[in-house]
N, C-alpha and C positions, 0 to 999 in steps of 0.2 A: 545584656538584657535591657540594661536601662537605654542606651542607644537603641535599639531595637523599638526600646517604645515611645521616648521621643523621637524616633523617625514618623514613625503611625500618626503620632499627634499632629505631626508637622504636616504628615500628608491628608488628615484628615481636614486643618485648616483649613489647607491648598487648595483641598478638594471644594469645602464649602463656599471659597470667597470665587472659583472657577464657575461654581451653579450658579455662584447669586449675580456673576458677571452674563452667564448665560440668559439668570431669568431675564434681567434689563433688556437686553438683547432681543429675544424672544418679545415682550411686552410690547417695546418700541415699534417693531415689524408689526405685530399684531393690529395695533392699532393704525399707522398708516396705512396697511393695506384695505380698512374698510374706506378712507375719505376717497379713491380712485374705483375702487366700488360702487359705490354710492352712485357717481357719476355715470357709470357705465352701465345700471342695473336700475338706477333710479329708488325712490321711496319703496313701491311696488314689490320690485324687486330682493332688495334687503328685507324687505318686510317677511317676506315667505321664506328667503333663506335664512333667515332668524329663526321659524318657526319648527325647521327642523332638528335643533341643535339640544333642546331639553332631554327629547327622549333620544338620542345619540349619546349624550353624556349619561344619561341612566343605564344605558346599557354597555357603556362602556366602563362603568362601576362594577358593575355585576357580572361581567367577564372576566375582568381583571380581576377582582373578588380580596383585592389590598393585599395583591400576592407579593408585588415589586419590592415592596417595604418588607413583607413577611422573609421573603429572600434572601434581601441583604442584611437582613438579621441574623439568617441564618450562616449566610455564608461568613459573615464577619465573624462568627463566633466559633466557626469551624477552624475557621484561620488561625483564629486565637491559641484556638487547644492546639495548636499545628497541625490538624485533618483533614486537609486542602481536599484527599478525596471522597470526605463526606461533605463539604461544602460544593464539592463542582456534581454529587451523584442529584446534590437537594437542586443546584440550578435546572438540571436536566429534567428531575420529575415538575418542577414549576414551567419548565419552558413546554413539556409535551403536552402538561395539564391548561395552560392557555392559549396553546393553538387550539386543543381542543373545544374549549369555551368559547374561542374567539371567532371558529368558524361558526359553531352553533347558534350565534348573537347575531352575527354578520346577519346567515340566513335568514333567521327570526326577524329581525329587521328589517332585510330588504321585503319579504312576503307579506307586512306586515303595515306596509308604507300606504295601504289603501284605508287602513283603520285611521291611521294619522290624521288623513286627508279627510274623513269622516269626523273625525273631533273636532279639528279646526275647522270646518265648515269651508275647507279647502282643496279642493281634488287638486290645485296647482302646487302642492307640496311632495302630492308624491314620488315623480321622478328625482326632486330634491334628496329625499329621504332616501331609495334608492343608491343614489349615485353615494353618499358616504357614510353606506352600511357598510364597503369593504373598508372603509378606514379603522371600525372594529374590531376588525382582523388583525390588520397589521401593528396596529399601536400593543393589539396585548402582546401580540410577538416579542415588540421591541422591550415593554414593561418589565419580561423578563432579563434580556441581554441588561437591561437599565438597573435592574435588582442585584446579579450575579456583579456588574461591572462594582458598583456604589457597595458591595460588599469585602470587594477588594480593596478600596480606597481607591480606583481608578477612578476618578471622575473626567477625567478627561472625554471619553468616548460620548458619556452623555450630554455632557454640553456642547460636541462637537453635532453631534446630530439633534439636537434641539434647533440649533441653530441654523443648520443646513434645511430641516425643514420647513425651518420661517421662511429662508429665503427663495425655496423651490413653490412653499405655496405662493408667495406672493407676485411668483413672475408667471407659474403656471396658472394661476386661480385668475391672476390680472386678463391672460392671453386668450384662454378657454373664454371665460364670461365676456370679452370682447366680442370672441369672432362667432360666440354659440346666438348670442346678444345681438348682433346684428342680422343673423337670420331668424332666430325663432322670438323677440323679442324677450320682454324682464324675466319669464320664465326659464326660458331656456340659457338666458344670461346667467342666474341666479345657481341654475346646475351645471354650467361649466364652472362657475368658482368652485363648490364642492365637490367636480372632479380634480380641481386644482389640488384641492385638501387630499381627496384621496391617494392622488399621483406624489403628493408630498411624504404622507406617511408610509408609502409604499419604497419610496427613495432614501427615506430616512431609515429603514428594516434593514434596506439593500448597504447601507453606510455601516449599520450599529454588524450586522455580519461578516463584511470586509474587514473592519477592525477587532472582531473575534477572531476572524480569521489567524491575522496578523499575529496575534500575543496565545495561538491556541497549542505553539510548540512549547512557550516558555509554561504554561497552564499543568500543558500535559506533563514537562518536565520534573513539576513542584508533586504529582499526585502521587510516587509512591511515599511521598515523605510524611512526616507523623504518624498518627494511629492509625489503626486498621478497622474502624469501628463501621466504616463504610461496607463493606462487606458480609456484614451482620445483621443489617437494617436495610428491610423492602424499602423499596419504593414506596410502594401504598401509605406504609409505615409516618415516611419523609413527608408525604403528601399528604396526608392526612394532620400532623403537626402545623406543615406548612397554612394549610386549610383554618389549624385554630387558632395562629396567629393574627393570618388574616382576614379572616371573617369580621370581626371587633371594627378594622379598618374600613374594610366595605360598608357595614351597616352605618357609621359614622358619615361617612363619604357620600349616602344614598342622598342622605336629609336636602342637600340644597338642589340635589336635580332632580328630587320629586316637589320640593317648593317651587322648581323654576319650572316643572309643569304643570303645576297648578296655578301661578301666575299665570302664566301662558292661555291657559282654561279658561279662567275669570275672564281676563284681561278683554280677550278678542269675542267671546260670549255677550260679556258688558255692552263692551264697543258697539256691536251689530246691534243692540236693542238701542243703543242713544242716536232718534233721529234726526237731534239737532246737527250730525255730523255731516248728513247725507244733504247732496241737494242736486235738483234737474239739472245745473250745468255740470255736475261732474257725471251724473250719469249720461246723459248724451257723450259726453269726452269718452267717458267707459266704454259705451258701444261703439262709438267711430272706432277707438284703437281695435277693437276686435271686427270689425266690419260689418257691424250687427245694423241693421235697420230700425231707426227708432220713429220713424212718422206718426204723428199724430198726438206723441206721450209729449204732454205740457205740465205734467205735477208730476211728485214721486209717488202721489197717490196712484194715478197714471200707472207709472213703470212698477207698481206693486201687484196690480190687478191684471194686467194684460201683458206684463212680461217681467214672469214670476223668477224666472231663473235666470236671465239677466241682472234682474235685480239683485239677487240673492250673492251672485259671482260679485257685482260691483261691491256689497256692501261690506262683504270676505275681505276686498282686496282693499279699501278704504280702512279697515279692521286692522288688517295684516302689518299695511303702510305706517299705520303710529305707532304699533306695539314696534313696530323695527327699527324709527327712526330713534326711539328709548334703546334699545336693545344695540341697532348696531350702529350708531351714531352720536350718540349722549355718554352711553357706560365708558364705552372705548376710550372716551377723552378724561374722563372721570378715575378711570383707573391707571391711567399711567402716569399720575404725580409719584402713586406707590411705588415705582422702581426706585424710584428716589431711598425712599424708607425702608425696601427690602433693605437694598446693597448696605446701606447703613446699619441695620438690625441686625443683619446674620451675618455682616464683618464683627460683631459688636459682640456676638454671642460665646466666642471661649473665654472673651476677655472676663464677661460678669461669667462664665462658668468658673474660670477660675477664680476671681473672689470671692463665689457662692462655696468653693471648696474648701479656701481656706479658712473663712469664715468659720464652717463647719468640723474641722480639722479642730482646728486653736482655738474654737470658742472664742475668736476676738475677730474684731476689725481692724483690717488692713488701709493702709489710707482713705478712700472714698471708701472703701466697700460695698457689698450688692447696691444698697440703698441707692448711694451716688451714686454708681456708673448707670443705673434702672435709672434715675433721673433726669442723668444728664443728656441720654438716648432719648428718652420721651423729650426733652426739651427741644434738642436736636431736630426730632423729628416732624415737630409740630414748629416750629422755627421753617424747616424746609418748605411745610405746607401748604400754610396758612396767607403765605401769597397766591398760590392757584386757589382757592378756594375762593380767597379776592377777589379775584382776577375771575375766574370762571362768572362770575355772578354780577360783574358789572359791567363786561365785556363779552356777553352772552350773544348779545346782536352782531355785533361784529366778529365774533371768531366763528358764529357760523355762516355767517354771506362770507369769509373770504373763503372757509373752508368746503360749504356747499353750496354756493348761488349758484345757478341753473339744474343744481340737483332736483332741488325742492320746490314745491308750486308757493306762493306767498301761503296759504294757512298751512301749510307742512312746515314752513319755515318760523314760522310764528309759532307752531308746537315745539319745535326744537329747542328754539329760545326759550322757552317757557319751561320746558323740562332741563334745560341745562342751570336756570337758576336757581330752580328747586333743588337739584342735584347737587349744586356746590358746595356746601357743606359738607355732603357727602366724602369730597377730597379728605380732607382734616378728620373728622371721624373716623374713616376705613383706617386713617397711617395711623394713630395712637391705637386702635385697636391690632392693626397685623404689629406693629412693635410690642404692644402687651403679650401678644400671642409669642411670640417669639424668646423676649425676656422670659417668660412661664416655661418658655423650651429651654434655657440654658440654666434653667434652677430646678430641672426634674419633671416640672410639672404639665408636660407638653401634653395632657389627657386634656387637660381643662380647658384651652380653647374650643375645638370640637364641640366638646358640652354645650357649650357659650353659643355659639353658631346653632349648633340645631333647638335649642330653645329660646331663643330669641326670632329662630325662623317661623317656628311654629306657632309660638307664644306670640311673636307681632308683628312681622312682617305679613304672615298669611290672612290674620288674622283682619288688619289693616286694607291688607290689597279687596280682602270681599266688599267690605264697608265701602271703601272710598272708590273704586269702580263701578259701583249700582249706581252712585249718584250720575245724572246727565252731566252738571255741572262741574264736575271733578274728572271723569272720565280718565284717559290716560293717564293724565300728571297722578293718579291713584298709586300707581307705581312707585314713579318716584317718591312719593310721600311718604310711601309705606317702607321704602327701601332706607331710606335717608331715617325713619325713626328707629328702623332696624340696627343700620350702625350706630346712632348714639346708644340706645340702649346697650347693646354687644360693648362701645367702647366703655361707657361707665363700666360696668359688671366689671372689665377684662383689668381697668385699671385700679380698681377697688378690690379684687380679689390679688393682684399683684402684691398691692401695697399691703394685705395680710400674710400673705406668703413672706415675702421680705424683712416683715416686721415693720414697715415705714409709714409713719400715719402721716399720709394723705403728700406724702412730700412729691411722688411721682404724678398724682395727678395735679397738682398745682403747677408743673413743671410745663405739663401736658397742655395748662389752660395757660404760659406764663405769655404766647405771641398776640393774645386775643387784642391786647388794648394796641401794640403797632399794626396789626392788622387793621381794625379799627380807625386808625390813622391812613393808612392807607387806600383803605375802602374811600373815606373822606376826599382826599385829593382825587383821586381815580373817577369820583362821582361829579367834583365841578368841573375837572379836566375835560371833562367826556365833552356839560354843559357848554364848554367854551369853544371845543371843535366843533360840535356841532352848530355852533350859532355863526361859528365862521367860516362851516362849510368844510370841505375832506372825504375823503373815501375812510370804507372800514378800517382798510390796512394803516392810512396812515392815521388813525383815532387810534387803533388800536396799540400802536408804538410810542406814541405819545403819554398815550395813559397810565400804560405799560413802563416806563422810565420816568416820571410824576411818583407815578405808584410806590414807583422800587427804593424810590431816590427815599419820599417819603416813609417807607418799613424799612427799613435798613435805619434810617438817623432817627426814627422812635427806638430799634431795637437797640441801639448803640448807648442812648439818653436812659435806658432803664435798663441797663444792663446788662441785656442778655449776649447779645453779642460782644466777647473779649476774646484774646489772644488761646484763651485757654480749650475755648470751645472750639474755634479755627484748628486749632493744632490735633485738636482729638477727632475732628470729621478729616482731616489731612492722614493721620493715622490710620482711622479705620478702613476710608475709599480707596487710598493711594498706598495703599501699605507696603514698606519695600524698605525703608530706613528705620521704621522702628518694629523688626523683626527679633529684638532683643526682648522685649518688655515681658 
């Protein structure tokens, strides 16, 4: 028995450091597939493909209904009692009951992509909206295979098809939006990516089934064994528990894709009233790209009066193009220092589970115990950071002309900068808060993130986005500001409720704040470094590599001179990432 159940542990490990390998995975692809994007689709483009994805994610909350998770709860516990065939009867009513949902969502969606296009003030969203309403379908499909697998401790399957649909969107979303993109222009560029997306989730279904397939003899094998309690218990019964599992999860789940449609709301609403944005040579640009005859129209007074609906299309797409260069050009780059910090955090998680046990067991502390290892992960992680966050905000200019010059017109360009230096902090904040969130996960208390996120969404992030979008002057960057006050708040809360959980006054966040002053150091060099290329002349690329090894050179020998970085820290991030030789511990 005891083998039996350090195997499970061992596979449970396996299983989480395979996801968090996947997340990274996943994350990276994500992100570069929008900078080739961008290129091929332009401002325009992204902009309106962004606008489809809030209410996509809403309803792909609400179909899935936090069944995936309710699942592998289930089934893992089934397993446990040795009931394999009450755990594989609960995957079947969760898999009949989200095809069910998923086509129903689908449809409601796709019929429903005219209303979108009515909100947005964008009839050019709706074949967007359309084209990945069927990806609703096929993800809850897959949510359940994903539930049933992760309840076995199979995590293989789901990282294998996570992965595989990074890679199918990004070659088919790449190829579609090219060749739709060169005949029907940013529109129809924009809905070949999201057929990309769809063709991806659909291949991904077609993988997670081939691989049930596969292990469906070994499945079947295991189902006369244990109790018989399956045979006693409807369906409806199963589904219905399932249902109250995960309902809790869904409404939790709902909070940030109805904040992100409500941003979305504000956001592009705002926009189209600030007519400091608008002006006669973009609207003549406007009209030439669509072949529209503009003679005569010399003001936007002009193109308001006598060509109403031109107008109103150009100032949509003017609208559309900032919310999307924030959305799918700024976030993307903003989020993936985080891989960084998952792989870190949830390598990192049985270790403080298990001193939060012992701890709890013996009434004593074991070498670091909670307290240390919660510290040493915040320091870690804000140690990884707090150079991109650097880095993002003084090389804002140049990582987006290498990244998008010719994407962008110069004040598209000059928004992007603008909103990426806002955002920079934003790096540093999200990672102490998804590590907070995660340590709370290996000490029990995995409810209290959620909490954290949805009232701090509501409480200041939405709150924030109305205020600071009405103003003409603040306009887009609204967002960011509001998003960027959103994760400090979220991170204080997440690290001050940690360090009461733990018992540790204030040791985790001081640990949290311990990179700020080599940071600081580094911002320094990085800022006359810039002054000096520039005064002698250079491309972005090579200012930006320059600054960039200044920088590193300079936060690395603060961090070494005040001690954060020593042998002991190196060996624990060699541990966690690279785990393989201290399998013992």
């Amino acid at each position: 028995m005891g083998n039996k159940t350090r195997m499970r542990a061992t596979s449970i490990v396996k299983g989480t450091l395979m996801l968090s390998v996947a997340g990274v995975a996943v994350r990276i692809l994500g992100a570069v597939f929008r900078i080739p994007l961008t290129h091929i689709i332009g401002a325009e483009g992204i902009g309106i493909y962004s606008l489809a994805f809030p209410l996509y994610n809403l309803f792909l909350v609400i179909a899935s209904a936090g069944l995936p998770s309710a699942v592998a709860a289930w089934v893992s516990k089934s397993v446990g009692m040795g009931d394999y065939a009450l755990g594989y009867k609960g995957f079947k009513a969760a898999l009949c009951f989200l095809f069910a949902t998923g086509t129903l969502f689908a449809a409601v969606l796709f019929f429903s992509a005219p209303l979108v296009g009515a909100a947005t003030h964008n009839a050019e969203v709706v074949p967007i909206v359309r084209a990945i309403s069927f990806s609703v379908l096929f993800v809850s499909v897959i949510s359940a295979f994903r539930g049933f697998f992760q309840g076995m401790c199979h995590m293989t399957p789901t990282a294998i098809s996570q992965i595989w649909e990074q890679i199918v969107k990004v070659g088919a979303g790449l190829l579609f939006a090219y060749i739709m993109g060169k005949r029907g222009g940013y529109v129809w560029g924009a809905t070949g990516a999201v057929i990309g997306i769809s063709i991806s989730e659909f291949t991904g279904l077609l993988a997670m089934i081939i691989m049930f397939l596969r292990r469906r003899g070994e499945i079947l094998a295991l189902l006369p064994q244990g109790g018989t309690r399956a045979t006693g218990i409807k369906y409806t019964q199963i589904l219905g528990e399932l249902l109250r599992m995960g309902i809790p999860l869904m409404l939790g789940s709902m909070v940030i894709p109805v904040v992100m449609m409500c941003d979305q709301y504000i956001v592009i609403h705002s926009l189209k009233k600030t007519e400091a944005l608008y002006t006669i040579e973009g609207f003549l640009e406007y009209c030439a790209s669509l072949g529209i005859s503009a003679k005569g129209i010399a003001s936007i007074r002009d193109a308001k009066i006598y060509m109403g609906e031109a107008f109103e299309g150009y100032v949509s797409s003017v609208a559309a193009s900032l919310y999307g260069i924030y959305t799918g050009s700024v976030m993307p780059l903003v989020n993936l220092p985080s891989v960084l910090v998952m792989s870190l955090s949830t390598s990192s998680l049985p270790v403080v589970a298990r001193e939060r046990a012992v701890e709890l067991s013996l009434n004593q502390k074991r070498g670091m115990g909670t307290a240390g290892q919660c510290g040493l992960v915040m320091k870690i992680s804000s140690l990884m950071l707090t150079p991109f966050a650097v880095a993002f905000f003084f090389l804002a200019e140049d990582i987006m002309s290498v990244l998008y010059k010719g994407a962008y017109t110069p004040f598209e360009m000059e928004t992007a900068v603008s909103l990426l230096k806002i955002s920079a902090p934003s790096v540093l904040l999200m990672g102490i808060f998804q590590s907070a969130a995660t340590l709370m996960q290996a000490i029990s208390k995995e409810r209290v993130p959620p909490i954290i996120t949805s009232l701090c969404s509501l409480g200041v992030r939405l709150p924030l986005t109305v205020l600071l979008c009405m103003l003409a002057s603040v306009n887009v960057m609204g967002v960011a500001i509001s998003n960027l006050a959103f994760f400090a708040v979220a991170a204080i809360i997440g690290v001050i409720l940690l360090c009461v959980f733990i018992k540790d006054k204030g040791g985790a966040g001081i640990s949290a704040a311990a990179p700020l002053l080599p940071g600081g150091l580094m911002g320094c060099v990085m800022y006359f470094t810039l002054y000096a290329c520039k005064t002698l002349g250079g491309g972005s690329a090579l200012r930006a590599v320059i600054s960039l090894i200044t920088g590193g050179v300079a936060y690395l020998t603060g961090c070494i001179f005040t001690g954060l970085v020593d042998k002991g820290n190196v060996s624990y991030v060699k541990g966690r990432l690279f785990k393989g030789r201290r399998r013992r511990e």
